[in-house]
C-alpha positions in Angstrom: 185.6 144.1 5.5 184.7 144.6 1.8 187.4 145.1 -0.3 190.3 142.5 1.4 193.3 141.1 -1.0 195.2 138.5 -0.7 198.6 139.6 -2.7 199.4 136.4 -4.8 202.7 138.2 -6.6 203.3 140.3 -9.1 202.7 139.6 -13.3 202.0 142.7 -15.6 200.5 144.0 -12.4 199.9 142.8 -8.7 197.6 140.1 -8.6 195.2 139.1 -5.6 192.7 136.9 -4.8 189.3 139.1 -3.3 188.2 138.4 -0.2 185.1 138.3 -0.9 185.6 135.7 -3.7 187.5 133.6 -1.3 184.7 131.2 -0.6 184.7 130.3 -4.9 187.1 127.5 -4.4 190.8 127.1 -5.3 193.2 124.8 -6.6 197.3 125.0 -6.3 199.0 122.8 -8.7 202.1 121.7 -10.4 205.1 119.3 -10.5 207.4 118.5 -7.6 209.4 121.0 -6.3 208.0 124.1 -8.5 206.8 126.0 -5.2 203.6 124.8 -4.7 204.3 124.7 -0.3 205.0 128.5 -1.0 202.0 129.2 -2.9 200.2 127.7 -0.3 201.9 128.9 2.9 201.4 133.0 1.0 197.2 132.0 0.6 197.2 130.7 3.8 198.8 133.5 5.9 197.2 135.9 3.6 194.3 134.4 5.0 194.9 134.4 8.3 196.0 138.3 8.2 192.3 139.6 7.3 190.9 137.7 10.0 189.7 134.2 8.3 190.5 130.9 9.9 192.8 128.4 8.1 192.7 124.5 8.0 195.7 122.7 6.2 196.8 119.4 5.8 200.9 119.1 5.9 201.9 116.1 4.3 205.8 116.9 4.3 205.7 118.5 7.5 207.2 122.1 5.9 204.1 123.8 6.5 204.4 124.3 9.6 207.0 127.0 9.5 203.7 129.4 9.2 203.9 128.8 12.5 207.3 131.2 12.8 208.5 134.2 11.4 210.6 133.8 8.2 214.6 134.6 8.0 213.7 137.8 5.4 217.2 136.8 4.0 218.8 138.6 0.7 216.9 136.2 -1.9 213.6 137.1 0.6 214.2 141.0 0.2 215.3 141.0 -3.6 211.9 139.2 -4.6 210.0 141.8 -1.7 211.7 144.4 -4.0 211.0 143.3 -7.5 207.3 142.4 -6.3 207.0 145.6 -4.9 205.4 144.7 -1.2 206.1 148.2 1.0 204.9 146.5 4.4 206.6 143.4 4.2 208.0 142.4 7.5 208.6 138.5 8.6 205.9 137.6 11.3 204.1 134.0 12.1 200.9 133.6 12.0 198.9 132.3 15.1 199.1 128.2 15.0 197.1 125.4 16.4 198.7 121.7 15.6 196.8 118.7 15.1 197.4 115.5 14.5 195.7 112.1 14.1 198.2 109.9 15.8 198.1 112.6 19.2 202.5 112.8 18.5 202.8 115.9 16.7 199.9 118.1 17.6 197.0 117.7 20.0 194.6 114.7 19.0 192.1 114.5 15.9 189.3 112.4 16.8 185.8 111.7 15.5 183.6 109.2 16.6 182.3 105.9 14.7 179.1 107.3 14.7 179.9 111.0 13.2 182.3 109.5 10.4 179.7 106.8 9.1 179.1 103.7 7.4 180.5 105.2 4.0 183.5 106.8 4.9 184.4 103.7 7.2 183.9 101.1 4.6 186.1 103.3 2.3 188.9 103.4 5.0 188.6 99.7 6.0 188.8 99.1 2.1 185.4 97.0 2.3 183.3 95.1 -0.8 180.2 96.1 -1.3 178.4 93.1 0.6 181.0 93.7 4.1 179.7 97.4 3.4 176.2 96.3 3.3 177.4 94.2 7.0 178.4 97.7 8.1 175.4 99.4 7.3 173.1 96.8 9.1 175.5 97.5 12.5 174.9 101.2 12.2 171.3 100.6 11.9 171.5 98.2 14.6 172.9 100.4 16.8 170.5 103.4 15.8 167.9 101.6 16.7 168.9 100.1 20.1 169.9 103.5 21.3 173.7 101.7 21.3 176.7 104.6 21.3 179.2 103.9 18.7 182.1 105.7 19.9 185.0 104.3 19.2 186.4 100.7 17.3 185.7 98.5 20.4 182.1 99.5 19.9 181.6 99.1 16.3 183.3 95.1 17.1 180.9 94.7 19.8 177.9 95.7 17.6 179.2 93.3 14.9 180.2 90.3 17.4 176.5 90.5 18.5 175.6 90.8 15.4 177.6 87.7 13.9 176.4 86.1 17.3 172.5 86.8 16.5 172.6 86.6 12.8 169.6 84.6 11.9 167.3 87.5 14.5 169.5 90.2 12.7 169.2 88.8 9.4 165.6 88.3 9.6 165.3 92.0 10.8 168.1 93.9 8.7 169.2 91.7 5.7 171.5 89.2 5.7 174.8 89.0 8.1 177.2 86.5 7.2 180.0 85.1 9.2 182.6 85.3 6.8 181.4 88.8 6.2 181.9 89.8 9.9 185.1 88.2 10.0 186.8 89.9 7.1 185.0 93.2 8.8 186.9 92.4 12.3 190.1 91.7 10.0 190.2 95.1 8.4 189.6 97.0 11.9 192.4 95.1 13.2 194.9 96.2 10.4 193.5 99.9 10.5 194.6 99.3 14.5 197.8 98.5 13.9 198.7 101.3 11.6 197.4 103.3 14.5 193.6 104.3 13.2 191.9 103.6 15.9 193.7 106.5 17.7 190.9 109.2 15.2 188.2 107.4 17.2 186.8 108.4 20.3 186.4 111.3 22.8 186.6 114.0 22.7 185.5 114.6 19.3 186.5 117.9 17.3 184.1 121.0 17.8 184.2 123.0 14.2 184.6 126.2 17.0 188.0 125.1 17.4 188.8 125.3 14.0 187.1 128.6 13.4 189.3 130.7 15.5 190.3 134.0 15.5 193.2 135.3 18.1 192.7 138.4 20.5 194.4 140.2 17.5 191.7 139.6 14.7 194.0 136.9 13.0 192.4 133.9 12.1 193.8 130.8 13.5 195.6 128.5 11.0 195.4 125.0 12.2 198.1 122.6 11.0 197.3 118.8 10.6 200.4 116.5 10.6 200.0 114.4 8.1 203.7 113.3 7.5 202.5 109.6 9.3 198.5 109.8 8.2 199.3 110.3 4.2 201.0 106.8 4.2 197.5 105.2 4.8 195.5 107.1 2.0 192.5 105.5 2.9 192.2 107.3 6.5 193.6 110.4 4.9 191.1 110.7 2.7 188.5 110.0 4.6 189.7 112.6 7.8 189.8 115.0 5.1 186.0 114.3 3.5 184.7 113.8 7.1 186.1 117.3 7.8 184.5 119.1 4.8 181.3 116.8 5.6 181.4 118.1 9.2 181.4 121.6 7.9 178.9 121.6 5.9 176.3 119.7 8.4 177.1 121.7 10.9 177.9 125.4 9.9 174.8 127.5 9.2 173.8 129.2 5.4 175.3 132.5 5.3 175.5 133.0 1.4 178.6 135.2 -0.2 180.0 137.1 3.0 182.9 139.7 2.4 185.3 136.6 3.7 185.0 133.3 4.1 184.6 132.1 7.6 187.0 129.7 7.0 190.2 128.3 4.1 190.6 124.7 4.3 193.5 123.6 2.1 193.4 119.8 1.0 196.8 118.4 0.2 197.6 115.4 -1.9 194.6 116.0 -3.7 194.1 113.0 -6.0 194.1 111.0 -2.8 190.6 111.7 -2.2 188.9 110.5 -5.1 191.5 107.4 -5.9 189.5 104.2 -5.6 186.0 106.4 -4.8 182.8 105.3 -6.1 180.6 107.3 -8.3 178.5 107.7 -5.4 180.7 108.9 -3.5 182.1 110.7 -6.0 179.1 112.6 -6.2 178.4 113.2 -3.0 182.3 115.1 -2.5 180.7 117.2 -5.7 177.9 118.1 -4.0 179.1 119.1 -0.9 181.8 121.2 -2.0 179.6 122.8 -4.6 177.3 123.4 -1.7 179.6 124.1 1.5 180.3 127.5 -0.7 177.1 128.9 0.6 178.5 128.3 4.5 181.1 130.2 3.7 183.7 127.7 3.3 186.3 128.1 0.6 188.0 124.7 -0.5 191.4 125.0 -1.8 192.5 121.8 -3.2 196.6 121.0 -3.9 197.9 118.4 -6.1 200.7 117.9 -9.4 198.4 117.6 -11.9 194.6 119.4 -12.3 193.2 116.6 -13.5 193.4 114.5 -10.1 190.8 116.6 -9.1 187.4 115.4 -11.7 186.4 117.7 -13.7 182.6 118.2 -11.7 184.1 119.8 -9.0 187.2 121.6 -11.0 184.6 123.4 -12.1 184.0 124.7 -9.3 187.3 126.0 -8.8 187.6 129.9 -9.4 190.6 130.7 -8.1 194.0 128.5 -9.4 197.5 129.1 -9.0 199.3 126.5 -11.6 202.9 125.9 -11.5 205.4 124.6 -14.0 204.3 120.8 -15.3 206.6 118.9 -16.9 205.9 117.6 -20.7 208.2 114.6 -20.6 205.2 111.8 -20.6 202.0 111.2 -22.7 200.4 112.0 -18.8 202.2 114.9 -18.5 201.5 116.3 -21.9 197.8 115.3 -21.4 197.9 117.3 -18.2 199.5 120.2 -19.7 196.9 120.5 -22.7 194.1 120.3 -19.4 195.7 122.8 -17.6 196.2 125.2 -20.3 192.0 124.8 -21.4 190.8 125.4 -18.0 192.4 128.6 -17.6 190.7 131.8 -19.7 192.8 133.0 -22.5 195.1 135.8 -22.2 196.1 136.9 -26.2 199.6 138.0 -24.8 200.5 134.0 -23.6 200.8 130.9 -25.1 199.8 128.8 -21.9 201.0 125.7 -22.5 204.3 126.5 -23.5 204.7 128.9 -20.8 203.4 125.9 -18.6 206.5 124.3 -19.1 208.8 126.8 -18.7 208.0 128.5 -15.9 210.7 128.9 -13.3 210.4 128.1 -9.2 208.1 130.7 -7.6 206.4 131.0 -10.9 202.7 130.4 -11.4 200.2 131.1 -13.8 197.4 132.5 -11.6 193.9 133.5 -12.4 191.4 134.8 -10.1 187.5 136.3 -10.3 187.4 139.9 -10.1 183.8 141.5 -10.1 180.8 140.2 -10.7 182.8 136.8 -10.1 184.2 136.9 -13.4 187.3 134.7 -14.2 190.6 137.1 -15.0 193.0 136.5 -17.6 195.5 134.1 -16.8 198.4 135.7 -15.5 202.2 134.5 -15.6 203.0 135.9 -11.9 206.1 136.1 -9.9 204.5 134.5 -6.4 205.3 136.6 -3.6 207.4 135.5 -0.4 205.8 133.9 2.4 206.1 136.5 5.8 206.6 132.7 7.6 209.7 130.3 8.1 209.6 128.8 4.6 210.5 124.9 6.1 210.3 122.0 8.7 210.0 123.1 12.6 212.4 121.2 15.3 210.9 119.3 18.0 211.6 121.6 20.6 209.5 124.8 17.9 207.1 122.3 18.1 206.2 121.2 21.4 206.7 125.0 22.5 203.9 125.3 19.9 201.6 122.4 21.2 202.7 123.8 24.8 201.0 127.2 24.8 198.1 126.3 22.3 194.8 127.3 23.9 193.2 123.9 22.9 195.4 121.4 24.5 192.9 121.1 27.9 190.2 120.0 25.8 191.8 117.5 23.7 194.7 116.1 25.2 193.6 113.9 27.5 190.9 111.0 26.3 187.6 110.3 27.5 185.9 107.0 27.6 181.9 106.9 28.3 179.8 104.0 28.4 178.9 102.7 24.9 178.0 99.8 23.0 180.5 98.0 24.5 180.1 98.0 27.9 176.2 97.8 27.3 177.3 94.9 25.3 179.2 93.1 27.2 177.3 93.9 30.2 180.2 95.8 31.7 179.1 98.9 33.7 181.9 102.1 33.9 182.9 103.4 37.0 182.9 107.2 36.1 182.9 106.7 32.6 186.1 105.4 32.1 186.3 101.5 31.0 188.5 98.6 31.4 191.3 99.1 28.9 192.1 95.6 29.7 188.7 94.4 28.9 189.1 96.6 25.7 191.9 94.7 24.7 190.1 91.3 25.5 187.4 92.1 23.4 189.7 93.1 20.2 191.4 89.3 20.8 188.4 87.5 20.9 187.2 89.9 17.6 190.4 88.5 15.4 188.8 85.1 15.5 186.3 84.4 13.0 182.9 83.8 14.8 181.6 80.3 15.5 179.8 78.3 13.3 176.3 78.0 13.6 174.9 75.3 16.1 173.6 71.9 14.4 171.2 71.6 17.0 167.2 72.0 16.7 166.3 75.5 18.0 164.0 75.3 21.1 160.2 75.7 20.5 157.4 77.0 22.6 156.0 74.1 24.5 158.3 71.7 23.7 159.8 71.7 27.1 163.4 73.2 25.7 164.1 76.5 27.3 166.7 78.9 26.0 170.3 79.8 27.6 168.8 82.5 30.0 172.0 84.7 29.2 171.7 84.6 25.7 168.3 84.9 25.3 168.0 88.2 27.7 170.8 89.6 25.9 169.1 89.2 22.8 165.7 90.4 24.4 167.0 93.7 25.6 169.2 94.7 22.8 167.9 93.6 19.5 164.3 93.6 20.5 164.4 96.7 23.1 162.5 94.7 25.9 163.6 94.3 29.7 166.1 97.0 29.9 167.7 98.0 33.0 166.6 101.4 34.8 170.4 102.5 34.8 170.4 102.1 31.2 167.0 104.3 30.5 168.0 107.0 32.8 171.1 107.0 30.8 169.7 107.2 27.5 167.3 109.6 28.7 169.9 112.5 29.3 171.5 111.6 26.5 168.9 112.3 24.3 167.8 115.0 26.0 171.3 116.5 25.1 171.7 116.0 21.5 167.5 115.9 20.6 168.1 119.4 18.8 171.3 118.8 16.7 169.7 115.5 15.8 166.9 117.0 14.4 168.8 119.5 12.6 171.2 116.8 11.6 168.3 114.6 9.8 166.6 117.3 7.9 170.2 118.0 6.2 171.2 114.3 5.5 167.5 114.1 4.1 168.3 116.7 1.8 171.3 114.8 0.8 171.3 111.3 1.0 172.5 111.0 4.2 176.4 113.0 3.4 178.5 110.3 3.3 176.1 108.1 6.0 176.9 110.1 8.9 175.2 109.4 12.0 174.8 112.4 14.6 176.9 112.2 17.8 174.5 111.5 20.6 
């Protein structure tokens, strides 16, 4: 509905953020302990109470408590009464809890194919030649029709690859041994800090992120990232892949009176550490572009320079705690903060920046037209929510009667590059977790080195190994294959032929967003 406000708090006057500017992009920053969480958890429930779906990434587990009403003790009622908010009452607001690792909230998963070659070098840390390696498997797979679901099949795409280089390398630039085996090295570390677990089946649907309750309230869902911000490689790159997902998927609506959704990016300065200009751009693009799908991005970190400048530029709507001048960093950040916001003649921003108190922000905001308010020292207002961690028994009543947990709790396994590979056929689409865990053994060791002896010829009487050669027959040159394996293709394709389609006109348009592959 036209016309919505968030309440932010209370300066010369109340200040809000307008729903309908919602979608303009945010940022939330400041030093530790300044009441950023509370600045977040008031935008996010404000949010939810007009009806617009909330994703947030929890990195200290205390955002959660939106999950619960608040206590609404003295300090909560003297700040209610000096803000001036006459309907305040403590309430939660409706929760969903998600978590990478499945311990915490119900399971995150993607597969191999929908996170790309990109994104997956970035996590597995890769130089540019292993990334190259990476690319060729993709495109290997693409082309042979192979499913990359989860790890197991990207090491079965590289172990026949690494097996088959010189056919491979003659058809998709070079694949080196050493290059697969560093490859097979990094998947195993990202395994045992528990990565492969955002792999597989079922994969998210955006639906169940864009949730509204029978109520009207939009759904906030909470990703535990307590465990997943220790490896800032894969947090980063759940968090791009999210915003990449969005924007593939969700149609163009332009500016709506709300956003259909708020997704709030914690730790911010995590996702560009270590990212290459490439990538770089791409993360500007797509943010400047998911606006128009009526995604707002609300990005939270200490200091407003971890986010670059090319997409803080983007960010109309910025709630900027105290920062602390005691280092040439923190004085350069307080000089950046204070010039990004636009001047009000009655403050002195960067002095007030360092002396503003907990639950004191200087906020500014668009008001009509779009236009940029004054910055505004504001008292924030109090959260409606527990402000705080959640028990173990809060939580598991919360994953308990979440109206998700049928879909995603329980993982599926369907045939894919690696039983096609390994010739393995599932019995009702669940495979061998034993096999599984033979293939990831025989990946740790580096692959053999190539055989000294002459390659058979044509007419010289030497015949091939018939295993090896029909292997390489039917899956890198597409000849031979098995009627099981076309009729299973066939429905496949028949299934995902229209989101394909829609899929490669937009990563035409931009260079392939982050090298996602569509899920077939």
């Amino acid at each position: 509905m036209a016309g919505e406000r968030i309440l932010i708090g209370k300066g010369t006057e109340h200040v809000y953020l307008r729903a309908e500017y919602g979608n303009r992009h945010g940022l939330v920053a400041g030093a530790t302990g300044t009441g950023k969480t509370v600045s977040l958890l008031v935008l996010a429930e404000g949010f939810s109470r007009i009806g617009v779906p909330v994703f947030i990434a929890d990195v200290k587990g205390d955002v959660a408590g939106i999950s619960l009403p608040g206590a609404g003790d003295a300090r909560i009622q003297e700040r209610v009464k000096a803000i001036g908010i006459a309907d305040y009452r403590p309430e939660a607001s409706p929760t969903v809890p998600w978590d990478v690792f499945g311990e915490a909230g119900h399971p995150l998963r993607t597969t191999v194919s929908e996170i790309g070659p990109l994104l997956l070098s970035r996590m597995l840390d890769l130089n540019e030649t292993q990334a190259g390696v990476i690319d060729v498997a993709f495109k290997l797979a693409d082309d042979r029709r192979l499913l990359l679901l989860d790890l197991d099949d990207l090491r079965a795409v590289l172990g026949f690859a690494a097996e088959h280089r010189k056919e491979v390398s003659a058809a998709y630039g070079l694949v080196s041994s050493a290059s697969v085996a560093a490859i097979q090295r990094s998947l195993l570390a990202l395994e045992r800090d528990g990565g492969d677990a955002f792999f597989g089946e079922p994969a998210l649907d955006l639906a169940d992120v864009l949730r509204v309750d029978s109520s009207g309230r939009g759904v906030v869902g909470v990703l535990a990232a307590e465990r997943l911000v220790r490896n800032p490689r894969l947090y980063s790159g759940v968090l791009l892949w999210l915003v990449s997902e969005l924007f593939e998927d969700l149609p163009e609506v332009g500016d709506l009176d709300r956003p259909k959704l708020a997704l709030f990016l914690d730790e911010a300065h995590l996702l560009f550490d270590g990212a290459t200009p490439a990538l770089r751009r791409q993360v500007e693009q797509v943010v400047r572009l998911v606006r128009s799908k009526g995604v707002g991005v609300y990005f939270c970190s200490q200091f407003p320079d971890d986010v670059p400048d090319e997409i803080l530029g983007q960010l109309g709507n910025r709630v900027q705690h105290a920062l602390r001048a005691f280092t040439p960093r923190d004085q350069k950040a307080v000089r950046v903060a204070a010039e990004t916001f636009v001047p009000n003649p009655t403050l002195d921003v960067a002095r007030v920046l360092t002396e503003l108190g907990v639950g004191e922000a200087l906020v500014s905001t668009l008001a009509e037209k779009g236009r940029p308010t004054p910055v505004e020292r504001t008292i924030v207002a109090p959260p409606r929510c527990r402000i705080g961690t959640i028990g173990k028994d809060e939580r598991a009543a919360l994953v308990a009667r979440s109206p998700v947990g049928a879909k995603y709790d329980q993982p599926l396994n369907r045939e894919s590059a690696y039983e096609m590979l390994s010739g393995r056929r599932s019995d009702g689409g669940a495979a061998s977790g034993d096999a599984r865990k033979d293939a990831r053994t025989r990946a740790s060791a580096p692959p053999p080195e190539p055989s000294t002896e002459r390659p058979a010829r044509r007419g010289d009487g030497a015949k091939a190994e018939p295993a090896e050669r029909g292997a390489l027959d039917e899956l890198l040159w597409g000849t031979k294959r098995r009627q099981g394996m076309v009729e299973t293709m066939a429905k496949q394709a028949a299934r995902s032929v229209g989101s394909q389609i829609g899929r490669q006109i937009l990563r035409g348009v931009l260079g392939g967003i982050f090298g996602g592959r569509s899920r077939r």
